[in-house]
C-alpha angles and dihedrals in degrees: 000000000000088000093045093053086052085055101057096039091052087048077060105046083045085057098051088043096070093033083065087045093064104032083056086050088051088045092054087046090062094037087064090046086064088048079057101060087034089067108048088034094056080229110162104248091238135069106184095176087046086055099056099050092053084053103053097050091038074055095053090039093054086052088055088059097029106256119145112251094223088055092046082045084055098043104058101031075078092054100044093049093048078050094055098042094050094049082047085049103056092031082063092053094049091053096045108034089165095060090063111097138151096249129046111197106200135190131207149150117278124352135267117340095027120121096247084052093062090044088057090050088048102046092039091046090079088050135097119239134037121296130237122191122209103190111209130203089210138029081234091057095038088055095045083057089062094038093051096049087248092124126010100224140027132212110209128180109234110180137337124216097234101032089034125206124006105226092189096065087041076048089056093038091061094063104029131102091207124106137212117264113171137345137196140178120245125199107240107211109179122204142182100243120198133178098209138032103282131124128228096269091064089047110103106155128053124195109198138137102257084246091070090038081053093053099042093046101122085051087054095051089054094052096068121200096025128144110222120192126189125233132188093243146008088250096055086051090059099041089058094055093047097050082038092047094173125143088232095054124073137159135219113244164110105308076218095062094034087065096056083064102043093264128139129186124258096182117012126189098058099152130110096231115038091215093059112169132166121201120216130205117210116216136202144166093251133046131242129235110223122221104232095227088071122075121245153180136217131216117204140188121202137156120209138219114276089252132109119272091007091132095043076060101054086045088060090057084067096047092048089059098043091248122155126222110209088181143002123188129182121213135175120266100231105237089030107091100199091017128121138201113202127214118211127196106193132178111241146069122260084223087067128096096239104042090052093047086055096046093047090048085039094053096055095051101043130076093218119023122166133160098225084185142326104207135165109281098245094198109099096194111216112274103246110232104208089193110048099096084052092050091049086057 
């Protein structure tokens, strides 16, 4: 009887389940139709002021049917993001009708299963078109795809926030055509994947990218006598202990990725930091042209005069304009010995009045200045709701 009762209450779960399925794809429906005013009506994508006022009754509303105030906030930080992403998303296709075709090549590090690889699903899963994935063993490789008309498009990992940044791919950017079309932050969750039943005490030898080794360091030094041995990528790891399937041998990955090789994790959790994110940049041959509802951010590459506080200079042209700068990294010039080329992440759109007003000074003051992209920000950071501890009172 007890198991029969279960039955019928999961049947119903099941139910309301797909009820909620539907009523979250009429929701994003509608939630197109705004992009669509949006659009003729040159209205900014976010309300900010909006959202938190739908928050903070959905909030009230959820006490009235007990439900607890932190779990309705969650809960709708993802829909409002998904919201967000998909009105960017169509405002980007409005403002660049030729980029839309029915198929997307893209190139990335590694092949299925590889972080790089999750990131392209992710990114590409908002666009229009198949996709086609053109897995590469090098950034260099992965770039020259790109260059040579062979993809469309490349994923290319730009900085981690335990690892930090990856010098190889700022390396790339210095000598490429290509410019930045998109970017997006993808969560990093490292795990000890294995092919056969076996626990951490039998494991001797770790696959891995040295990336991963990096940001997984403090892990490593708790293990003990363990071999570790570099791959290119975190697919490749994986690869090897599944052809290997021995119960000494593991890689580092995505429990995600693992699976598409047979692997479970055996210890989940390796990273440094616990909130371990990379951020990856998207490249193409052609720019983008940014709606100016949405909001964006601009990479840029300058070398400055050989004098002293000649950087510190360029930097006040930013603050002058009221421009924010998100990152700035500093990388040799190959053939310079002691010089430096600076890349620069600010917050702003070249279409806009002051942006325009800073390149055009900046220009004039620097040796080397070049815009690599500017490209919608694709990070929808949470709405703050000021009055939810008071409503939880």
């Amino acid at each position: 009887m007890p198991k029969q009762e279960l039955e019928e209450i999961r049947v119903k779960i099941t139910d309301l389940d797909s009820q909620l399925l539907t009523l979250l794809a009429e929701r994003q429906a509608l939630t197109n139709q705004v992009a669509e005013t949006k659009i003729k009506n040159h209205i900014p994508v976010r309300d900010q002021t909006r959202e938190e006022q739908l928050l903070v009754r959905l909030i009230k509303k959820g006490q009235e049917v007990g439900l607890d105030p932190h779990y309705v906030t969650q809960l709708f930080h993802v829909i409002i993001e998904d919201s967000v992403l998909n009105q960017q998303a169509m405002l980007a296709r409005w403002a660049n009708p030729s980029s839309e075709k029915p198929l997307n090549r893209v190139a990335f590090l590694g092949d299925k299963g590889s972080y790089s690889y999750l990131a392209t699903q992710k990114y590409f899963s908002r666009r229009a078109g198949e996709l086609l994935e053109i897995g590469c063993q090098s950034f260099s490789e992965i770039i020259g795809k790109v260059e040579s008309g062979e993809a469309d498009y490349a994923v290319l990992p730009i900085e981690n926030t335990s690892s930090g940044s990856i010098n190889e791919v700022y390396d790339q950017l210095q000598h490429t055509r290509l410019s930045i079309v998109g970017e997006l932050t993808h969560p990093i969750k490292h795990a000890m994947l294995v092919a056969t039943d076996t626990d951490l005490s039998k494991i001797k030898t770790l696959y891995a990218h040295p990336q991963v080794f990096a940001q997984c360091s403090h892990f490593l030094a708790e293990l003990g006598n363990v071999e570790v041995k570099p791959c290119d990528s975190t697919s490749a790891a994986m690869m090897k202990v599944n052809e290997l399937n021995s119960s000494s041998v593991a890689a580092i990955g995505s429990e995600a990725g693992g699976a598409l090789y047979g692997l479970k994790a055996i210890k989940s959790n390796l990273a440094n930091q616990k909130e371990n994110h990379s951020r990856f940049i998207v490249v193409a041959s052609d720019s983008v042209k940014v709606p100016l509802q949405v909001p964006a951010k601009t990479t840029l590459i300058m070398s400055t005069v050989q004098k002293p506080g000649a950087l510190v200079e360029a930097l006040i042209v930013l603050k002058e304009n009221q421009i924010n700068m998100s990152k700035l990294e500093s990388r040799p010039i190959t053939g310079n010995p002691w010089e430096e080329m600076f890349y620069l992440d600010v917050e702003g759109n070249i279409e806009d009045g002051p942006m325009q007003k800073a390149m055009e000074k900046l220009r004039g003051m620097t040796r080397y200045f070049k815009v690599l992209g500017c490209y919608p920000v694709e990070e929808v950071s949470p709405t703050k709701v000021a009055a939810v501890n008071a409503l939880m009172e």
